[in-house]
FIMARKE-379752 format. One line per 2 residues: their letters; for each residue x, y negated, z of C-alpha. Coordinates in pm, whole numbers, plus 50000, padded with zeros to 5 digits. Layout:
BEGIN
A = X:Y:Z | ...
% end
This chain:
BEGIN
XX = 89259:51911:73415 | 89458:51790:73669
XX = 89490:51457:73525 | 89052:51366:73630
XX = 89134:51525:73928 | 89369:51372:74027
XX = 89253:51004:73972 | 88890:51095:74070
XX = 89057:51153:74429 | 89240:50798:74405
XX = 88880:50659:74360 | 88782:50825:74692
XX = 89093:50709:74869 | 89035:50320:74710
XX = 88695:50370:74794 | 88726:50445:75156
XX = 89029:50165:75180 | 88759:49885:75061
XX = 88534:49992:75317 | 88760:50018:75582
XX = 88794:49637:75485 | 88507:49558:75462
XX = 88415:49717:75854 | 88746:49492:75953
XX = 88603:49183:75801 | 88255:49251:75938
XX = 88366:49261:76283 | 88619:48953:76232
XX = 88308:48765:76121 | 88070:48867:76382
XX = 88406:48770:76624 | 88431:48428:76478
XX = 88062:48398:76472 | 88025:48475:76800
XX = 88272:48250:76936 | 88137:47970:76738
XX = 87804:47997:76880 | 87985:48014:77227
XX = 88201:47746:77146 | 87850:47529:77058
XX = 87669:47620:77368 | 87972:47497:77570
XX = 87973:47184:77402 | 87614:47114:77447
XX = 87647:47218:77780 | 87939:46963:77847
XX = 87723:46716:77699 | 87437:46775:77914
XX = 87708:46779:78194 | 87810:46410:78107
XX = 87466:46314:78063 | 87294:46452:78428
XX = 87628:46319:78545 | 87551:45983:78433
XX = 87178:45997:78519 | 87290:46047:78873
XX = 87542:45799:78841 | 87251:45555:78697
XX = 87022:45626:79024 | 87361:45539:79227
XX = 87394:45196:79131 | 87044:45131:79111
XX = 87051:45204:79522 | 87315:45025:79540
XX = 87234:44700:79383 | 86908:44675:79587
XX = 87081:44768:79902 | 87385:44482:79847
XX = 87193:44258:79742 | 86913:44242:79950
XX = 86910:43847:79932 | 86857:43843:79571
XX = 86579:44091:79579 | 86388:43888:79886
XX = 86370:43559:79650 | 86260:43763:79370
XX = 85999:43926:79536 | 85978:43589:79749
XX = 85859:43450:79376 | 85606:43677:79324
XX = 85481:43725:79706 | 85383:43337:79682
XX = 85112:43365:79493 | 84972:43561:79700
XX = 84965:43339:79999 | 85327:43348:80081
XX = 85404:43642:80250 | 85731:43669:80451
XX = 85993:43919:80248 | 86209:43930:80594
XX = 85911:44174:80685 | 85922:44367:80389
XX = 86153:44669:80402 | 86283:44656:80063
XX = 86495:44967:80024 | 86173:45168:80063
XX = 86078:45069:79673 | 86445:45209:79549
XX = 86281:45527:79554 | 85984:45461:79266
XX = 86227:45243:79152 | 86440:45493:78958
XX = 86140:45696:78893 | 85944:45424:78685
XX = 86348:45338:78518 | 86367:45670:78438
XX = 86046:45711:78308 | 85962:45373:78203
XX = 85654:45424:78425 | 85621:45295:78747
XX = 85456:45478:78997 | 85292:45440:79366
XX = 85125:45633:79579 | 84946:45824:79275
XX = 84881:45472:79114 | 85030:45380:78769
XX = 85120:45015:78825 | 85322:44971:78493
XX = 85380:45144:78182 | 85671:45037:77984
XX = 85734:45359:77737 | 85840:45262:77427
XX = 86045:44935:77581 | 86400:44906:77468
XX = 86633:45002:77719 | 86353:45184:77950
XX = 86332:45532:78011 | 86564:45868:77939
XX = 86551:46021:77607 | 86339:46351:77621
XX = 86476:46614:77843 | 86640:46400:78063
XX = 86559:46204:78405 | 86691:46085:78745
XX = 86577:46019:79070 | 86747:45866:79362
XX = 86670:45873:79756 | 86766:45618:80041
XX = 86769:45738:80393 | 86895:45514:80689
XX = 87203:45695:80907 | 87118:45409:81188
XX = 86810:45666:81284 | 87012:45913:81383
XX = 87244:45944:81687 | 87622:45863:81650
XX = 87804:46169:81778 | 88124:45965:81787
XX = 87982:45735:82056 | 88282:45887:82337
XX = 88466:45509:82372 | 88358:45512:82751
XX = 88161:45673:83029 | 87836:45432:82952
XX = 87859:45531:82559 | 87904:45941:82696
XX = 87575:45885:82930 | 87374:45758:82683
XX = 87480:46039:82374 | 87437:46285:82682
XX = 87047:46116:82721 | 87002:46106:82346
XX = 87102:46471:82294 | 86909:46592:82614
XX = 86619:46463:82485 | 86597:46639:82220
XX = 86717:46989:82397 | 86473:46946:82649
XX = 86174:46975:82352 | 86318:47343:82273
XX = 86363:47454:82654 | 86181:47745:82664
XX = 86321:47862:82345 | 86572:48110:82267
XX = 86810:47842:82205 | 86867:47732:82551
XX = 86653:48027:82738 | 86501:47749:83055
XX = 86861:47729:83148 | 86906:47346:83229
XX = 87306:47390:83295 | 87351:47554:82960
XX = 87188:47209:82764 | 87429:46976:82965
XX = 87745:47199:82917 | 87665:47186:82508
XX = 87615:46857:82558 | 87978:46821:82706
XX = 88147:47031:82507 | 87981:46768:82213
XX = 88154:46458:82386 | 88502:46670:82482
XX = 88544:46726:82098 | 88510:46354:82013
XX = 88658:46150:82287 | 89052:46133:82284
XX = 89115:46260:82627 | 89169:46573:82826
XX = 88951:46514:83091 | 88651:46754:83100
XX = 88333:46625:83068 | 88092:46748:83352
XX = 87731:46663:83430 | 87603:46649:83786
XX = 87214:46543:83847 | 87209:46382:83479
XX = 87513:46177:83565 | 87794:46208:83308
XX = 88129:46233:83482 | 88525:46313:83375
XX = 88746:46571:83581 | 89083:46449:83669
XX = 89429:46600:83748 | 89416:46963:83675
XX = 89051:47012:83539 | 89082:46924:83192
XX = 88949:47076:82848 | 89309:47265:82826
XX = 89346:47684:82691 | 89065:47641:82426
XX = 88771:47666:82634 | 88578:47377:82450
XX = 88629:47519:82125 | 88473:47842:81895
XX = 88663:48031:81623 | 89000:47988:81829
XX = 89045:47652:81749 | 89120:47368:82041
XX = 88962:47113:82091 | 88992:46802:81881
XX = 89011:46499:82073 | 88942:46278:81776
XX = 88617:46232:81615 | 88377:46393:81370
XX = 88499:46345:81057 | 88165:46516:80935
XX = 87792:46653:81103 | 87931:47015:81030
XX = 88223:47017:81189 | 87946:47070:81476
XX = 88028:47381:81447 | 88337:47449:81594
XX = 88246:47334:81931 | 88154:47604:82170
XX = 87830:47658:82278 | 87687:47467:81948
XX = 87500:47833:81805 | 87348:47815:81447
XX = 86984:47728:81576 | 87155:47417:81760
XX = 87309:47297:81489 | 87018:47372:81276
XX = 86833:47133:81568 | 87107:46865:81510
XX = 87203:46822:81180 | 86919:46615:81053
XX = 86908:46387:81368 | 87270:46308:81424
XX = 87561:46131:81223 | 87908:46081:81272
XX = 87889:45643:81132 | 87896:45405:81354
XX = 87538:45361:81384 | 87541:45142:81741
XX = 87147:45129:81822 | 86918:45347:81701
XX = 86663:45247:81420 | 86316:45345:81544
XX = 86186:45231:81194 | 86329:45546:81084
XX = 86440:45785:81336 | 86281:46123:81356
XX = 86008:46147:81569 | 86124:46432:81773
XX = 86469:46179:81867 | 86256:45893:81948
XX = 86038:46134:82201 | 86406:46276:82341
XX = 86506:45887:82413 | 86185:45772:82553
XX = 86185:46115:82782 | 86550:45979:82881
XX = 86395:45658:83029 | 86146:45741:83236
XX = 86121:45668:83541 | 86007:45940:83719
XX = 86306:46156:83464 | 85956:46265:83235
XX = 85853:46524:83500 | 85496:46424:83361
XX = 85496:46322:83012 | 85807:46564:82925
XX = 85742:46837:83115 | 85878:47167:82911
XX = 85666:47367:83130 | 85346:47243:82979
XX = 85509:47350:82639 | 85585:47669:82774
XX = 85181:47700:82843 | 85158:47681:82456
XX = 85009:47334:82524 | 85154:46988:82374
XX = 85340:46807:82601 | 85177:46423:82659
XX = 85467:46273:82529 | 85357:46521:82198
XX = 85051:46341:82197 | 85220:46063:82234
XX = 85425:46085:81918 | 85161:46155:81699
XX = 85007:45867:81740 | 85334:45680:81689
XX = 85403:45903:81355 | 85046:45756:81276
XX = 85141:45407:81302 | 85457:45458:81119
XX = 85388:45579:80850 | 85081:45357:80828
XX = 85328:45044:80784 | 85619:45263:80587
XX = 85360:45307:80317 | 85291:44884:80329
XX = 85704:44893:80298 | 85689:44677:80650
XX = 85904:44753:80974 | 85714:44969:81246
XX = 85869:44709:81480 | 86020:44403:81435
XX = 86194:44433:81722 | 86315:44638:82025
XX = 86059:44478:82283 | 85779:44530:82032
XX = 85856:44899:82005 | 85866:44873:82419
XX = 85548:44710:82451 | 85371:44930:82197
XX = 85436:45230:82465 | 85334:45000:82745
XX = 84985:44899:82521 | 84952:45297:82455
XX = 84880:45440:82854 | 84522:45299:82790
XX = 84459:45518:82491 | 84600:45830:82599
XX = 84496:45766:82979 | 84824:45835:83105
XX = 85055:45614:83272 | 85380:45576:83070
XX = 85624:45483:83367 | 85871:45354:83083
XX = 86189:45184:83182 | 86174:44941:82881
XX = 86462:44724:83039 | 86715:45007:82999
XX = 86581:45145:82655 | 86514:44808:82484
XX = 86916:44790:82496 | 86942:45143:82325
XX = 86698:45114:82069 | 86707:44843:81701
XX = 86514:44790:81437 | 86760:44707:81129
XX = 86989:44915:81016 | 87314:44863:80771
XX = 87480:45237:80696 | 87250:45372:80406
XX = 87293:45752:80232 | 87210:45725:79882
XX = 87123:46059:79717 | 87094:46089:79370
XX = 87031:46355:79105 | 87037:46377:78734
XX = 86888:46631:78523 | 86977:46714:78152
XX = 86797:46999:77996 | 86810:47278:78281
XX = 87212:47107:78399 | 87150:46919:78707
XX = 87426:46732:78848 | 87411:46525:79222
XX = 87564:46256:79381 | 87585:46142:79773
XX = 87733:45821:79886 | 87737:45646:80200
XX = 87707:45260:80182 | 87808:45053:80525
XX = 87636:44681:80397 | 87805:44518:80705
XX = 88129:44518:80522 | 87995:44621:80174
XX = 88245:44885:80165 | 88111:45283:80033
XX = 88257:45485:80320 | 88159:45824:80190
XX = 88115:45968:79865 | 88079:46303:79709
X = 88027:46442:79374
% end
């Protein structure tokens, strides 16, 4: 008897061996099985990676071309514009096509204002296979005011005018708090950063002047965070930041309307319409006590020189959408203010000699933004072309 017994319990023991193996192999197979599936969804997600990548790479070099080769574009379109009476390219602003550009070459349909102009689906070598796109974006840095203009006491007087301008439209705010001395020490602790001296920059009756001997920047006091000041220039918008007095809601003011390229004249093509209104308030001559006063904002009431920029914003973006120049030059943008007191029946006491020599209307330091888009991966690109000497001067990944 002990014989069955005995091997009946050897089945038990055999049986509970096998399934002991098999609960090992099940879980080394759902292991492997798992990983797999990981190891496939990384995969396709470094392919998508490579692919937004080079959509965004793709909407790049599309900017770029255009922007470089400006020439080549203005006899192509030169071509077609002669058939239809011969317009002048040199008053076409081309880089504001780049834009549909890469959407109707992503696509393969091009697009305008709501208006299908082309449809080339199904064309070899148009359009991004199905999940995919790019788009690209051109803004102009020559709109926006060059921080890093410190090389002497007229470039200092004319940043300190530019930035005023703007400070002045957010007076009665918390920001600044109707405390005039407050906006022109910011403003000087913006210029002490940048220009490579010690001297302290001081403001007396909206004249920018530099201490000498012992009244210099010295023990930190134009600088936040502990750190002292620079005496170089802004390598970047955000390093804004560090200079004393420059709170979160100023540089959330600035960041947009300022850049650290060397810009030279502003583009009022393209400058935000809040910076144009600071650098016309700036040349006055009567210093904007009527068309600028903050007082009149403070009433809840727009400002004249509000009123004033809404009918420039009109204009603009009347001949943006034609892809023509506002102004062709910087006496037409001085004699459109001058033509303008008869419309808003106020006298614009404008000292166009002084800001026709601030102001331009080309520009040549372009930010490219691009982004491509793979499935839900979405990868971006930023460069900074300068098409004076051809040469990218900023790019980021």
């Amino acid at each position: 008897m002990d014989g069955p017994r005995e091997f009946g319990g050897q089945r038990g023991v055999a049986l509970l061996l096998v399934l002991t193996a098999v609960v090992i192999l099940a879980a080394a197979v759902t292991e492997f099985s798992y990983n797999t599936r990981i190891n496939l969804a990384m995969t396709s997600h470094a392919q998508k990676e490579v692919q937004a990548y080079f959509g965004a790479r793709s909407g790049i070099m599309i900017a770029l071309f255009v922007l470089e080769a400006k020439e080549v574009v203005d006899r192509i379109v030169g071509t077609f514009a002669s058939a239809a009476g011969g317009m002048n390219t040199r008053n076409i602003e081309i880089w504001r096509a780049i834009e549909p550009l890469c959407g109707g070459l992503s696509n393969s349909r091009f697009n305008l204002y709501g208006i299908d102009l082309m449809d080339m689906e199904g064309l070899e070598g148009m359009g991004m296979p199905d999940g995919q796109e790019f788009k690209c974006k051109v803004e102009l840095e020559d709109g926006k005011i060059n921080i890093n203009g410190v090389n002497s006491i007229a470039d200092k007087q004319t940043l300190h005018g530019a930035l005023r301008g703007i400070f002045m439209q957010h007076f009665n705010s918390d920001l600044f708090n109707e405390n005039e001395k407050k906006v022109d020490e910011v403003i000087a602790a913006i210029i002490d950063w940048a220009d490579p001296d010690d001297n302290k920059t001081q403001v007396e009756q909206g004249v920018v002047i530099e201490s000498q001997g012992g009244m210099g920047e010295g023990g930190g006091k134009y600088s936040k965070f502990g750190y002292k000041v620079k005496n170089a220039k802004y390598d970047t918008v955000e390093e804004l930041n560090y200079v004393d007095g420059v709170t979160d809601g100023v540089f959330c003011l600035l960041k947009d309307k300022v850049t650290v390229y060397n810009t030279e004249k502003l583009n009022v093509n393209s400058a935000d319409i809040e910076t144009i209104k600071g650098l016309v308030c700036s040349h006055l001559l009567d210093k904007g006590m009527i068309l600028c006063n903050p007082q009149i904002r403070a009433q809840g009431l727009p400002a004249p020189i509000d009123i004033i920029g809404e009918y420039l914003e009109v204009c603009r973006e009347a001949k943006n959408r034609l892809f023509t120049p506002p102004f062709s030059s910087a006496q037409s943008f001085v004699q459109f203010f001058n033509r303008l007191g008869v419309f808003v029946q106020q006298d614009i006491p404008l000292d166009g000699a002084s800001l026709s020599q601030k102001v331009g209307t080309t520009g040549r330091i372009w930010r490219v933004k691009a982004e491509g888009k793979s499935g839900k991966v979405v990868r971006r690109i930023q460069v900074v072309l300068d098409t004076s000497t051809g040469k990218i001067v900023y790019w980021r990944e």
